[in-house]
C-alpha positions in Angstrom: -9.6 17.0 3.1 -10.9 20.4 4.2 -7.7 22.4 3.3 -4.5 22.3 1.4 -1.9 24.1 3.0 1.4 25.5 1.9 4.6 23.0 2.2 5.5 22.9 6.0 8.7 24.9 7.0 9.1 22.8 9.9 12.0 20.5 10.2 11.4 17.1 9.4 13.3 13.8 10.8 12.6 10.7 9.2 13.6 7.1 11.7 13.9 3.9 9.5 16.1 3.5 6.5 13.8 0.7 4.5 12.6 1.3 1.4 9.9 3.7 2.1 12.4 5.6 4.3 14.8 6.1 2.0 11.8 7.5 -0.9 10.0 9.6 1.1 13.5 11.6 2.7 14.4 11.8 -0.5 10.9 13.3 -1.9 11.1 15.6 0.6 14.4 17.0 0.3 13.6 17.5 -3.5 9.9 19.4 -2.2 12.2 21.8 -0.2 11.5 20.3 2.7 14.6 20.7 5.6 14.7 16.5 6.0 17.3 14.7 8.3 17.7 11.2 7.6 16.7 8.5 6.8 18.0 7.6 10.3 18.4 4.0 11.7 16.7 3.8 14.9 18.9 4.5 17.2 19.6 7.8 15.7 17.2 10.5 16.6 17.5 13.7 15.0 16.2 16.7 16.6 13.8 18.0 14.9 10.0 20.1 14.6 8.6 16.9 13.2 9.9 13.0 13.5 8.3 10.7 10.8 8.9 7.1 11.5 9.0 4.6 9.0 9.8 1.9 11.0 7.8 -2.0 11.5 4.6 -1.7 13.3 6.2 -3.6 16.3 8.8 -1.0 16.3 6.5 1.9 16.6 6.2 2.4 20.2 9.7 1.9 21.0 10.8 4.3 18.9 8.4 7.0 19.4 9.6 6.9 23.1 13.0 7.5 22.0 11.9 10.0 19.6 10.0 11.8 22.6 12.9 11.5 25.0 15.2 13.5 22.6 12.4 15.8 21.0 10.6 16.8 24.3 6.8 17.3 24.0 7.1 19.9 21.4 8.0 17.4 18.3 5.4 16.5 16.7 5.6 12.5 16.2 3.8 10.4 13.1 4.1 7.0 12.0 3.5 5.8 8.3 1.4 2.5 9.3 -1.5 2.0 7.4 -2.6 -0.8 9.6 -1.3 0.6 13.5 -4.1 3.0 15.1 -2.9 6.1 17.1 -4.5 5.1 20.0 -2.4 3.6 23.0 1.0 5.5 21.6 2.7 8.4 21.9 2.2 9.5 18.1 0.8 12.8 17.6 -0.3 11.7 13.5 -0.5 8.8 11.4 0.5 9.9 6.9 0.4 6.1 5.1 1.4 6.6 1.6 -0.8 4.5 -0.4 1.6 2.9 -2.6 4.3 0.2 -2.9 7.7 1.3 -2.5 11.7 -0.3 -3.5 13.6 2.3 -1.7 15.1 3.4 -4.9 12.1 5.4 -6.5 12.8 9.2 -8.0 11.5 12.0 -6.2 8.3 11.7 -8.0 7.0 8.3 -6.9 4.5 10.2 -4.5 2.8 12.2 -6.8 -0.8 11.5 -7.5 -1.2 8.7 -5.1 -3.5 8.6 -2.2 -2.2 9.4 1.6 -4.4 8.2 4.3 -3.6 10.9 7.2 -5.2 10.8 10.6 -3.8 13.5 13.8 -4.9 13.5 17.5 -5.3 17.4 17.3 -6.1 19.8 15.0 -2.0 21.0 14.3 -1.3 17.4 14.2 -3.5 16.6 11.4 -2.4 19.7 9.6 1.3 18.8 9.8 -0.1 15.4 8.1 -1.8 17.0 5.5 1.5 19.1 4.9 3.7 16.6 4.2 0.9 14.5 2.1 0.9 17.8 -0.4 4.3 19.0 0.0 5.0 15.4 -1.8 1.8 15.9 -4.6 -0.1 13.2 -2.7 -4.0 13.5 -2.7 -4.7 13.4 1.0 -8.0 11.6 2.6 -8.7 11.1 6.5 -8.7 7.5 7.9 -9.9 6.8 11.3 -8.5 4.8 14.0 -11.3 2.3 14.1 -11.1 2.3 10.0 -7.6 1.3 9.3 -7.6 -2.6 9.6 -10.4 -2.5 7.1 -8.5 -0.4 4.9 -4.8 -1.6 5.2 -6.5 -5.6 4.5 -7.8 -3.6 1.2 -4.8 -2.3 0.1 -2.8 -5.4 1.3 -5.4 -7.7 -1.0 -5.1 -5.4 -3.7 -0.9 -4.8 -3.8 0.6 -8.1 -1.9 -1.9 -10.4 -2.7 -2.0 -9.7 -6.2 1.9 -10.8 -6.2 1.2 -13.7 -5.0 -1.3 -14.5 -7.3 1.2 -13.7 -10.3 3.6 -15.7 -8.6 1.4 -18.6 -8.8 0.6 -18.0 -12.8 4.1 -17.9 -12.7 4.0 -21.9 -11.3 1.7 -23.0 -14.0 3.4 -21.2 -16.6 6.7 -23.3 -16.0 4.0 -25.8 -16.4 3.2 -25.0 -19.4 6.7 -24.6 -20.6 7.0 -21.1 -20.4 9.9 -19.0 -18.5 9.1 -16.5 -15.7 10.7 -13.9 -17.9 8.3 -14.8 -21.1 5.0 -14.9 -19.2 5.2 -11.6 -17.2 5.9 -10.2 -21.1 2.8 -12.3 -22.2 0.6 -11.6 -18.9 1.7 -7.8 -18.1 -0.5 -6.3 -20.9 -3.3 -8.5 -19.4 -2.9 -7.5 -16.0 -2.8 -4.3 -17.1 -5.9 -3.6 -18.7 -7.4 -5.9 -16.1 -6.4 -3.1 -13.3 -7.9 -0.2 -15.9 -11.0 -2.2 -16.8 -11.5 -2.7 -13.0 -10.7 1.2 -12.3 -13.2 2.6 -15.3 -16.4 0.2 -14.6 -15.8 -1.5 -11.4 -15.0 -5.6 -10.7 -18.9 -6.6 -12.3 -18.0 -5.6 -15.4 -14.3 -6.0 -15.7 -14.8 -9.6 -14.9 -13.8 -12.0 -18.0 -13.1 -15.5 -18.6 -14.5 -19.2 -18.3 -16.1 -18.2 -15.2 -18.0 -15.4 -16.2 -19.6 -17.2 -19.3 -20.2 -20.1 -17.3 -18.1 -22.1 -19.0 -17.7 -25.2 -16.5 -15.9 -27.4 -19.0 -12.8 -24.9 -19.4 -13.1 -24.3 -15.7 -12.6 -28.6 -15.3 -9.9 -28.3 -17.3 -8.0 -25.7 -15.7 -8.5 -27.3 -12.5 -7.1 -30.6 -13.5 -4.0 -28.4 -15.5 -3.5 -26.8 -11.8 -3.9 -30.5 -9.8 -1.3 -31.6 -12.3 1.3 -28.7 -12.8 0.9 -26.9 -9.6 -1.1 -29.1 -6.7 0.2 -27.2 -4.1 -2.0 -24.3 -6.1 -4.9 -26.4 -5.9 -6.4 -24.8 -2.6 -6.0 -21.5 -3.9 -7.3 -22.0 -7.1 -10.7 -23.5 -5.5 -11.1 -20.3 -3.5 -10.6 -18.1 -6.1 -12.9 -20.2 -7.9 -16.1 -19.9 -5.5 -15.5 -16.5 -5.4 -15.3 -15.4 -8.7 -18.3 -17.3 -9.2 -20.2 -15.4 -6.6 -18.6 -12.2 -8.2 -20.2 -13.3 -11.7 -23.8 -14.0 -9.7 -23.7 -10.7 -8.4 -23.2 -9.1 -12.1 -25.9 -11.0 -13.4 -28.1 -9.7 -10.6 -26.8 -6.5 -11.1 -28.2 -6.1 -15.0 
């Protein structure tokens, strides 16, 4: 980020009324900002700038429609983190790094990361606008970067949910209700994520695997065959890898 300009005075349309449409219009308003929308699809505002929150497969279409009623003067951005720039009519790409409901305050943006990209210089400014009019900490991502980086952030937000929905299975397993265990694991999970943030995965890594303890391990495995086989698969990849991740500690001291 080379500069941090003052919040933009330009008009701002946001397309797509999901759950990260509906935060970041609202953000905005709150910054000052003059926001129109969120709009369904169909409805394009007229306006300086046209942010569209829409599904990747829905970009291009509505980028044409937002170029038909905003001319060539509008600057157009999607909020993809995955979708490059290349091969659409999008003049910037802002991808708040975050998971959204639709329902979060004003505030949900402040402090997290906003991967911004532009095709020109105004474009990328205009990115890097919105990013700080919002309080997000803004960082450049290039086309040819963002599948590697969207597969990061999916592993480390989606993926994760998945993988507490499966300690949810073997907790019911175990007896345990869904309500109970997310009271028992979130502290865990917690202090996982900051152990992970403050020293990196080498040395936040705990557990059977780490120590090398194979009989725990066996058990578990058979617990999982038992409770949950459907889990079974997953729990052997996670397995290998953690191992590896364990190896590469042990190399590391």
């Amino acid at each position: 980020m080379n500069s941090t300009p003052q919040h933009p005075t330009r008009t701002v349309a946001v397309v797509g009324a999901g759950r990260l449409g509906r935060a970041i219009a609202r953000a905005f308003a709150t910054a000052g900002i003059d926001v129109t929308g969120p709009l369904g699809r169909g409805e394009i505002a007229t306006a300086d700038i046209v942010l569209l929150c829409v599904p990747d497969a829905q970009i291009a279409p509505a980028a044409a429609a937002a170029r038909a009623r905003g001319g060539s003067r509008a600057l157009i951005g999607h909020t993809s983190g995955a979708t490059p720039l290349e091969g659409l009519d999008v003049d910037f790409g802002l991808h708040p790094l975050q998971s959204f409901t639709g329902d979060e305050g004003a505030d949900a943006f402040a402090g997290i990361g906003c991967a911004i990209a532009g095709r020109t210089a105004d474009a990328r400014e205009a990115a890097l606008a919105l990013a700080t009019s919002l309080g997000a900490h803004a960082f450049d991502i290039a086309d040819e970067q963002r599948a590697a980086y969207h597969a990061a952030a999916s592993i480390a937000s989606n993926y994760v949910v998945t993988l507490l929905d499966a300690a949810e299975q073997l907790g019911a397993a175990a007896g345990l209700s869904a309500q109970d265990l997310r009271a028992r694991l979130a502290p865990l999970v917690r202090s996982t994520i900051e152990n992970w943030q403050r020293q990196g995965p080498e040395t936040a890594l705990t557990g059977p695997v780490a120590r090398g303890d194979e009989m725990t391990v066996g058990r578990q495995r058979d617990a999982v065959a038992s409770g949950a086989p459907d889990l079974l698969p997953v729990f052997d990849v996670l397995r290998t890898a953690t191992r590896a991740l364990a190896a590469r500690g042990r190399d590391a001291r």
